[in-house]
C-alpha positions as a LaTeX table, in Angstrom:
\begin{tabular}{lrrr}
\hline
Residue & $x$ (\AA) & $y$ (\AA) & $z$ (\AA) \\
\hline
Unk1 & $-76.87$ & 73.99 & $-6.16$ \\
Unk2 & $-79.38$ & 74.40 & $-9.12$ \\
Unk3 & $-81.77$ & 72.30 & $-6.71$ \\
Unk4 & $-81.84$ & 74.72 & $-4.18$ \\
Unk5 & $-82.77$ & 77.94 & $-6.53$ \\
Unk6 & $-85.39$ & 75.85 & $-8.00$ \\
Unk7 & $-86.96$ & 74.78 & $-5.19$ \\
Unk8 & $-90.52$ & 76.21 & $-3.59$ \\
Unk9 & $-90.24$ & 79.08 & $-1.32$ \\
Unk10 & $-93.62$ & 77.22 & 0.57 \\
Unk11 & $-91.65$ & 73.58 & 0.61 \\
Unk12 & $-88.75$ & 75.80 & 2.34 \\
Unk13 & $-90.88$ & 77.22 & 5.00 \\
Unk14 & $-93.00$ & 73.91 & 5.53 \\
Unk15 & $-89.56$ & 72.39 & 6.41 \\
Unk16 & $-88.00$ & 74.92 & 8.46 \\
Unk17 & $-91.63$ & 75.29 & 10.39 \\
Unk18 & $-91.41$ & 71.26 & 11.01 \\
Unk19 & $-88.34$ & 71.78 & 12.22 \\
Unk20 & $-88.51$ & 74.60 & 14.33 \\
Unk21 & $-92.05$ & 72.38 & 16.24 \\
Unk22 & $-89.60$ & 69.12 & 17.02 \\
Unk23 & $-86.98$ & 72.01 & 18.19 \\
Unk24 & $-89.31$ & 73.17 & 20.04 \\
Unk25 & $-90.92$ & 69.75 & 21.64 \\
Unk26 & $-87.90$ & 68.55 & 22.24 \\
Unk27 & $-87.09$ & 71.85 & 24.33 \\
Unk28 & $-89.75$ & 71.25 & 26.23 \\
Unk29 & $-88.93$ & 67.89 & 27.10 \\
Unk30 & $-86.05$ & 68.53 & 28.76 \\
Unk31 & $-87.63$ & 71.64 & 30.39 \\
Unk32 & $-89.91$ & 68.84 & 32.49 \\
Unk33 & $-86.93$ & 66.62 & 32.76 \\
Unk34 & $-85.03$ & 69.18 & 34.42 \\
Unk35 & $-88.10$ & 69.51 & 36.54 \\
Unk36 & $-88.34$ & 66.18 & 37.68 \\
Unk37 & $-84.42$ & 66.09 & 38.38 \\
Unk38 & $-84.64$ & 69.06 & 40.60 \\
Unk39 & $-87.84$ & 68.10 & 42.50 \\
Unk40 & $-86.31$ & 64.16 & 42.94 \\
Unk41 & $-82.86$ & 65.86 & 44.54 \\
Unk42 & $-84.68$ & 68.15 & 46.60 \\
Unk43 & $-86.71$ & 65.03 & 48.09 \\
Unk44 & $-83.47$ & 63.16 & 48.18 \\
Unk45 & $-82.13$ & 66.11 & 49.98 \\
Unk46 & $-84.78$ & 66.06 & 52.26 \\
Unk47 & $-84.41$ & 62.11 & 53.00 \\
Unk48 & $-80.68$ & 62.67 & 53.76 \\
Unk49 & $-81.58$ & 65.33 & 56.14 \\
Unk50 & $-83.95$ & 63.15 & 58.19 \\
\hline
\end{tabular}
């Protein structure tokens, strides 16, 4: 507990900023996987259709 009120207010931030970028990569990363799975069952759609 005493390490947390002595710690830097900047060392806080650095860390939750860090964490808040690989949040927000790996958001996006799924965003194109989600992509990709829609676009491959549509063309599998597409292929049963035929």
């Amino acid at each position: 507990m005493e390490n947390a009120l002595r710690a830097n207010p900047l060392e806080i931030r650095e860390q939750y900023e860090k964490q808040l970028k690989d949040l927000q990569e790996a958001y996006g990363e799924a965003m194109l996987e989600l992509r990709a799975r829609k676009k491959l069952a549509a063309l599998m759609e597409r292929e049963d259709d035929k």
